[in-house]
C-alpha positions in Angstrom: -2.2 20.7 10.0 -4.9 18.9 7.7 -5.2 16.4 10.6 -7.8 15.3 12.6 -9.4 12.2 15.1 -12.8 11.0 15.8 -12.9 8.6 18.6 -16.1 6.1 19.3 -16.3 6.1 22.9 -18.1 3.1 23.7 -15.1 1.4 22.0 -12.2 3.4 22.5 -11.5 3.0 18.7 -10.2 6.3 16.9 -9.9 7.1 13.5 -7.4 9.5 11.8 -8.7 12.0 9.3 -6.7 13.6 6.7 -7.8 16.8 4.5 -6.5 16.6 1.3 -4.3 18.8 -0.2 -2.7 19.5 -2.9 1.2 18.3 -2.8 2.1 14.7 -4.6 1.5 12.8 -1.6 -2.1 13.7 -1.4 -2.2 12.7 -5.3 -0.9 9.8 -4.8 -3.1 8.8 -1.7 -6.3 9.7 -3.9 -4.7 7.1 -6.6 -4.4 4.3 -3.9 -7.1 4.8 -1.6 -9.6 1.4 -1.3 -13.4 1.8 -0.4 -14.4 -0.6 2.5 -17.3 -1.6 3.7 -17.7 -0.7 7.5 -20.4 -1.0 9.8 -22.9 -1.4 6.5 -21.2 2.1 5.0 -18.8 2.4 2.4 -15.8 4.6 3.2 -12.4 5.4 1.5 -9.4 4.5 3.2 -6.0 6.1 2.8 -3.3 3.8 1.8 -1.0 2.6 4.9 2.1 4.1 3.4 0.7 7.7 3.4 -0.5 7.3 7.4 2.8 6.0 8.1 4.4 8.7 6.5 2.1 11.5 8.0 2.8 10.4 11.5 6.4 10.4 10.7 6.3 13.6 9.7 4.2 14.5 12.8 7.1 13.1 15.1 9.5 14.8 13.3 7.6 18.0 13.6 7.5 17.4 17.8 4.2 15.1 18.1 3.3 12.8 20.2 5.1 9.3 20.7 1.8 7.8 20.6 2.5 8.0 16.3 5.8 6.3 16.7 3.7 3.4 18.1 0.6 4.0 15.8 3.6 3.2 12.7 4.7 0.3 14.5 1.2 -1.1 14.7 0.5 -0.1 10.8 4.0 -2.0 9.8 3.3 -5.2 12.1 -0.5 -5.3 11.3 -1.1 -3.9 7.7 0.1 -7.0 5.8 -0.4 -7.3 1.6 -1.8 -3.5 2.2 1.9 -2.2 3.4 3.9 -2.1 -0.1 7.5 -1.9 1.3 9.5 -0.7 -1.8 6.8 2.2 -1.9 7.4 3.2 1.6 10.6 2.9 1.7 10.9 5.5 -1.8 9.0 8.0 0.8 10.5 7.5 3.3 13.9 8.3 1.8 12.8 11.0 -0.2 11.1 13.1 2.9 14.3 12.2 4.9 12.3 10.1 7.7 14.2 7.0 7.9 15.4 8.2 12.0 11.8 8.5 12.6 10.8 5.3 10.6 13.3 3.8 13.0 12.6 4.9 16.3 9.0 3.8 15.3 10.6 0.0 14.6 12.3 0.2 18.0 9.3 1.4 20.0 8.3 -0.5 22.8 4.9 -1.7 23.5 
């Protein structure tokens, strides 16, 4: 599925990997990705909108509920790097808006 984790045990932290392919989503993730500095190494990040919308995709496709939870983390956490008008254009054009919903309404 183009999707994979890497966990750091000593912290417990994972870390969500996505291949890149070639559909207008990916394109438009390689437009908005931003290089951070982490741990003294410079990686590229994918925007917030396009994990958000993978893990709704991956809930609609029968995943886990831990990505309804990892979306409401990304929408209460992400701040000035969440653009809402953007996400909500995907969101409505992949037909997600249940999913982005259950995500809102998931408990803690």
């Amino acid at each position: 599925g183009g999707h994979a984790n890497v966990i750091h045990v000593p912290s417990a932290q994972k870390m969500d990997l996505y291949l890149i392919g070639d559909d207008e989503l990916h394109a438009w993730a390689m437009q908005h990705r931003r290089r951070e500095r982490i741990a003294g190494n410079d990686v590229w990040l994918a925007p917030a909108e396009y994990v958000v919308i993978r893990k709704l995709e991956r809930v609609r496709m029968g995943g886990s509920s831990r990505h309804l939870r990892d979306v409401r983390d990304i929408l209460v956490h992400a701040g000035p790097a969440l653009d809402p008008a953007a996400l909500r254009a995907m969101v409505a054009s992949r037909g997600l808006e249940a999913a982005l919903e259950a995500a809102r309404n998931t408990p803690d």
